[in-house]
LOLOGU-705707 format. One record per residue (C-alpha): y, z, x. Coordinates in steps of 0.05 Angstrom, whole numbers, plus 5000, padded with zeros to 4 digits. Each point is the difference from the previous one (the first is absolute). Example, Ala and Ser with C-alpha at 12.3 -4.5 7.8 and 13.67 -1.06 7.14 Angstrom:
// LOLOGU-705707
{y: 4910&z: 5156&x: 5246} $
{y: 5069&z: 4987&x: 5027} $
// end
This chain:
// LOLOGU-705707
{y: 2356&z: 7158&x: 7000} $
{y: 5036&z: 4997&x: 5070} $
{y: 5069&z: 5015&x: 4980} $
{y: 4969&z: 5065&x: 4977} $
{y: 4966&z: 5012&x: 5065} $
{y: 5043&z: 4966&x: 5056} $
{y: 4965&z: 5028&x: 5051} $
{y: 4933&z: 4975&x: 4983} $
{y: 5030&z: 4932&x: 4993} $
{y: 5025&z: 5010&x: 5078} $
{y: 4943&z: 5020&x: 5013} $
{y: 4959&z: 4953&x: 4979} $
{y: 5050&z: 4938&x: 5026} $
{y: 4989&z: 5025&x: 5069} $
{y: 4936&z: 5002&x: 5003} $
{y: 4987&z: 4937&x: 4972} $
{y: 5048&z: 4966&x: 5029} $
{y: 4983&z: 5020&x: 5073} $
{y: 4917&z: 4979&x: 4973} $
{y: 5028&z: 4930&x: 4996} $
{y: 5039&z: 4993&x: 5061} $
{y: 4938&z: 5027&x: 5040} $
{y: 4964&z: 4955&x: 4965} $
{y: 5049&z: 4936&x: 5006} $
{y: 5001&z: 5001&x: 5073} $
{y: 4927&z: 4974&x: 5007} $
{y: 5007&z: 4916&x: 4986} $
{y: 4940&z: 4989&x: 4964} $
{y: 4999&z: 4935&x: 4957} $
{y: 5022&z: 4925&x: 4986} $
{y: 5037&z: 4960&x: 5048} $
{y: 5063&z: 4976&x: 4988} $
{y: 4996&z: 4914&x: 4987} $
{y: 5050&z: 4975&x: 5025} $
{y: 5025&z: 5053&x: 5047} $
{y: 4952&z: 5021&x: 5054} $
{y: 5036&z: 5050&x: 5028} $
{y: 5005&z: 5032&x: 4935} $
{y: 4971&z: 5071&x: 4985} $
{y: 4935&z: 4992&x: 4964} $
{y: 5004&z: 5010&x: 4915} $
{y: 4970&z: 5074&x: 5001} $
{y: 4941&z: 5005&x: 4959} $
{y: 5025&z: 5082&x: 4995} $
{y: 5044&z: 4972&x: 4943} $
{y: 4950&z: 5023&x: 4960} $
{y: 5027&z: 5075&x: 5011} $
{y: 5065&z: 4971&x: 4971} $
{y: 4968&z: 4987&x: 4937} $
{y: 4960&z: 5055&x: 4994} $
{y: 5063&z: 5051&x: 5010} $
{y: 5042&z: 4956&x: 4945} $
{y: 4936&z: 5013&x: 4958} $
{y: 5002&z: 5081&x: 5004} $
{y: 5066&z: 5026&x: 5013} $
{y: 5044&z: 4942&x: 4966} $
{y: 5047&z: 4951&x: 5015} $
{y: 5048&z: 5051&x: 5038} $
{y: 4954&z: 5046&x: 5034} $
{y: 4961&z: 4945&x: 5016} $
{y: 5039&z: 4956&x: 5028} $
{y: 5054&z: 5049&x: 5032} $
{y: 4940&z: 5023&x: 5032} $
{y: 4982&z: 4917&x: 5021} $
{y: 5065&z: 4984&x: 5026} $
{y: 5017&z: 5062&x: 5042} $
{y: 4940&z: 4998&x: 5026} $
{y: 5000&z: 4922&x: 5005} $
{y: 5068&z: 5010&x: 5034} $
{y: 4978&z: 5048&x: 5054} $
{y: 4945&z: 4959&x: 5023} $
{y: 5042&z: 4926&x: 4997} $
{y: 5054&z: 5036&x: 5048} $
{y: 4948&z: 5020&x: 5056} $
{y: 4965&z: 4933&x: 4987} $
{y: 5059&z: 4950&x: 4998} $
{y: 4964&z: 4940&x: 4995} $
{y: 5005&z: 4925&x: 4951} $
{y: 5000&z: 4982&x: 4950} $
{y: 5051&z: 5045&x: 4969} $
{y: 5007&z: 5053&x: 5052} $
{y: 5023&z: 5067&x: 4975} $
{y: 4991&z: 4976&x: 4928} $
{y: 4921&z: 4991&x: 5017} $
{y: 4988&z: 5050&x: 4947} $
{y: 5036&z: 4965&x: 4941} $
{y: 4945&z: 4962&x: 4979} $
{y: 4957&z: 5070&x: 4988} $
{y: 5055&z: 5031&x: 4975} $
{y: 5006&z: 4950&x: 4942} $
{y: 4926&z: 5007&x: 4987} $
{y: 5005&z: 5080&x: 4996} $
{y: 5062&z: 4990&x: 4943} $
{y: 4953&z: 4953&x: 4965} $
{y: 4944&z: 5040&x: 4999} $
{y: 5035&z: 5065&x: 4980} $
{y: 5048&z: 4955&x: 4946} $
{y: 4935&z: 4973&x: 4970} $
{y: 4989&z: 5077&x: 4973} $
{y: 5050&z: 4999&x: 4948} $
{y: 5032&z: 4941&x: 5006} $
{y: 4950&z: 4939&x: 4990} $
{y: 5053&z: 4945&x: 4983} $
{y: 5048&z: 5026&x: 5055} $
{y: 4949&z: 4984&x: 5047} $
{y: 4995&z: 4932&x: 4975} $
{y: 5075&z: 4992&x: 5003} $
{y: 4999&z: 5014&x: 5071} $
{y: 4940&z: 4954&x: 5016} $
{y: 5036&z: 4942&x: 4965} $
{y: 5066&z: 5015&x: 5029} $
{y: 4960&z: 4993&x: 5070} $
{y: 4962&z: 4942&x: 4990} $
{y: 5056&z: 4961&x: 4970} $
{y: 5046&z: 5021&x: 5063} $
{y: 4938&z: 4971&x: 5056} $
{y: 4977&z: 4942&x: 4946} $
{y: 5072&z: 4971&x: 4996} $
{y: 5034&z: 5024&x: 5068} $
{y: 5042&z: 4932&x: 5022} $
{y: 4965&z: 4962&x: 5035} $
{y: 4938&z: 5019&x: 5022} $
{y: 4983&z: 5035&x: 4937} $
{y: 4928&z: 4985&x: 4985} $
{y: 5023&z: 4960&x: 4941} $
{y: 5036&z: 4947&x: 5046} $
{y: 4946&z: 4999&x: 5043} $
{y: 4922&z: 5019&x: 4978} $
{y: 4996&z: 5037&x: 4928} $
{y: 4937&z: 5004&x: 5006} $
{y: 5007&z: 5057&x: 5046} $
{y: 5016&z: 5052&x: 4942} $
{y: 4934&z: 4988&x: 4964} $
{y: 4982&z: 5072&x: 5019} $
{y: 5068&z: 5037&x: 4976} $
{y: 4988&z: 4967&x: 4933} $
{y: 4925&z: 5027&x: 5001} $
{y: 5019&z: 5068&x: 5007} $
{y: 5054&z: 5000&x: 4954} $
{y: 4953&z: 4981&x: 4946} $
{y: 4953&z: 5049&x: 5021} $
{y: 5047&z: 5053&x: 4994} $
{y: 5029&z: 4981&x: 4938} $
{y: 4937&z: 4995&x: 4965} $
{y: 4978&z: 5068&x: 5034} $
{y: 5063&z: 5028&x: 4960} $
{y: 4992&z: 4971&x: 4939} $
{y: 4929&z: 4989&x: 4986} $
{y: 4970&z: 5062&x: 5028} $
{y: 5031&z: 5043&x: 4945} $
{y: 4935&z: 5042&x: 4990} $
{y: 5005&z: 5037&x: 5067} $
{y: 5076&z: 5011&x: 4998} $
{y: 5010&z: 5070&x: 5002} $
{y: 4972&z: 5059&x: 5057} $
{y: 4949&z: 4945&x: 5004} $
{y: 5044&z: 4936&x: 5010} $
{y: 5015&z: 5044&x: 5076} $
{y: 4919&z: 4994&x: 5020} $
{y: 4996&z: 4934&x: 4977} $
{y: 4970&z: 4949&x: 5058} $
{y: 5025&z: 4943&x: 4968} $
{y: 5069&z: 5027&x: 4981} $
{y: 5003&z: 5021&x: 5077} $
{y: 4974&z: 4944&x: 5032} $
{y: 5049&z: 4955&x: 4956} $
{y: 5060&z: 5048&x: 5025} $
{y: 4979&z: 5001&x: 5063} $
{y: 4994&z: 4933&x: 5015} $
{y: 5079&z: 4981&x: 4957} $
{y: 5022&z: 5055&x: 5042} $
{y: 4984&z: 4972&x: 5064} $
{y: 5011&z: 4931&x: 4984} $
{y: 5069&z: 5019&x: 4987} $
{y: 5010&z: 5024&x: 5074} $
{y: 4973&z: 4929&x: 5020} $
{y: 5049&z: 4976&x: 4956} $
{y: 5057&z: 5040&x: 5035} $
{y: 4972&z: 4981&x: 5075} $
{y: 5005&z: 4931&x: 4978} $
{y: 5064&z: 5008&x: 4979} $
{y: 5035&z: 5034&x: 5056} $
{y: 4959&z: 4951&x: 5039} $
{y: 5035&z: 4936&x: 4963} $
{y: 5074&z: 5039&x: 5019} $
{y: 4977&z: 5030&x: 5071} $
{y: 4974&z: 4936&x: 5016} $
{y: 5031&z: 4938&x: 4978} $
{y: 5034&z: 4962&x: 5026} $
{y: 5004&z: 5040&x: 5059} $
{y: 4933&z: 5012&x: 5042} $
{y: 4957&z: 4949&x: 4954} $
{y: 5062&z: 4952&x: 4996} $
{y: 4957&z: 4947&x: 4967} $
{y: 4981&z: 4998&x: 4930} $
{y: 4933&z: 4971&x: 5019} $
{y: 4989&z: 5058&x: 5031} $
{y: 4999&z: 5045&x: 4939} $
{y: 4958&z: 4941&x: 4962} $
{y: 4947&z: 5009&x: 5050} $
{y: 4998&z: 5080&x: 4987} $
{y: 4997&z: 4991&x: 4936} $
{y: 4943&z: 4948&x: 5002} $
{y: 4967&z: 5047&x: 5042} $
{y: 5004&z: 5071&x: 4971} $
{y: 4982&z: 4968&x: 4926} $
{y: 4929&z: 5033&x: 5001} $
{y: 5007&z: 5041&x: 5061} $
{y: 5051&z: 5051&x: 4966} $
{y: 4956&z: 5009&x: 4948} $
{y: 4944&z: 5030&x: 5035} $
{y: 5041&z: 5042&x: 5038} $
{y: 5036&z: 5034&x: 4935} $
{y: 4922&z: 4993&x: 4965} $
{y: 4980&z: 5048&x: 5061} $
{y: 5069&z: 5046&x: 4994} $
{y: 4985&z: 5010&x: 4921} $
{y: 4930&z: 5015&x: 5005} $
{y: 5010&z: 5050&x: 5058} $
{y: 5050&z: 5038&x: 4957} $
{y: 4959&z: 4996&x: 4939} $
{y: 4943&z: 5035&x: 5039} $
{y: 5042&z: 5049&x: 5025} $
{y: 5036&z: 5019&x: 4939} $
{y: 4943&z: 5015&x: 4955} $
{y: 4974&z: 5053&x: 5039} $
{y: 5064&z: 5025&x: 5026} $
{y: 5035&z: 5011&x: 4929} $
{y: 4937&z: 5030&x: 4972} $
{y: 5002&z: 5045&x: 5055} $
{y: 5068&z: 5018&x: 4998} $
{y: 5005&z: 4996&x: 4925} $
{y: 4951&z: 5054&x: 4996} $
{y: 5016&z: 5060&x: 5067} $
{y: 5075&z: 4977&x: 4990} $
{y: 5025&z: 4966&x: 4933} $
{y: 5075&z: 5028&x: 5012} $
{y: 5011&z: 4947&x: 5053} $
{y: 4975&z: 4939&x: 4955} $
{y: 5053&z: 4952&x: 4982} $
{y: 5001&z: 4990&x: 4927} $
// end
């Protein structure tokens, strides 16, 4: 649909895009463990998801990352600094790839989780496995969403809460995944040279990173009910599909 109408895709990137960076520059959310200085994990993710989820893994996250970008450079601050907005950005993709690409999304998720499971070192399998409990829970969540719930695939499969809710919360569990990551690389063995250090995070974020991503999925579920009925209905053209 937008290589036929270019200009509506511009469009539509810039407006979006300049939504999240407004909307990126206000740090409201989760702390940082480990690093207090840290901006705070941004509960707005939950616009990420819910662009991925109507325009598509390129719309969507185009929109996610330029915007992401934009508000990263005027707010240069840790963990990752300019890259800030990678985490969303990964969660946009997700959410958009999960449209028409169900097992690509779990491709990426497992490419993720094996890259911060097994990182040398102070991978949480050297240290505390318990600490992934939650990436397995939503993995099976979503894969049973995908395969079990053939009777609403279909126009209906897009207005389904549990289909969303299970997308939403793989799709921002796989920008935790990412942080974590780029966290293991930015991080060690530089500013936390010890691995005790990253033992001690990952002790201490086992149950706190899954209420944070719990309240990112369920604030994009709410929003994207409403939001794609409504623009399903004044606007279909723009719907990814």
């Amino acid at each position: 649909m937008y290589k036929e109408h270019p200009v509506l895709y511009i469009s539509l990137l810039s407006i979006f895009s300049s939504l999240y960076a407004v909307i990126s520059l206000y740090p409201i959310g989760f702390p940082i463990i480990g690093l207090e200085s840290a901006r705070p994990i941004q509960v707005t993710q939950f616009i990420a998801i819910l662009y991925g989820y109507l325009f598509g893994p390129v719309l969507g996250s185009l929109a996610v990352g330029i915007g992401g970008f934009i508000s990263s450079s005027i707010t240069i601050t840790p963990p990752f600094y300019q890259l800030n907005f990678l985490p969303a950005y990964i969660s946009a993709f997700v959410s958009g790839l999960s449209i028409r690409y169900k097992k690509g999304v779990l491709a990426v998720f497992l490419i993720l989780w094996a890259s911060y499971f097994l990182y040398p070192n102070v991978g949480p399998i050297w240290l505390f496995p318990y600490n992934t409990w939650f990436h397995i829970v939503a993995f099976i969540l979503y894969t049973f969403s995908i395969t079990f719930l053939y009777r609403f695939r279909g126009p209906k499969e897009r207005e389904n809460i549990i289909i969303i809710f299970a997308t939403s919360l793989l799709s921002t569990i796989t920008g935790q995944l990412l942080g974590a990551t780029l966290f293991q690389a930015m991080y060690y063995p530089t500013m936390i040279s010890t691995v005790e250090g990253f033992r001690i995070i990952w002790i201490t974020t086992t149950f706190i990173y899954p209420i944070e991503r719990l309240v990112i999925a369920v604030l994009a579920t709410l929003a994207i009910i409403p939001i794609y009925r409504i623009i399903n209905k004044l606007y279909p053209q723009i719907i990814y599909r």
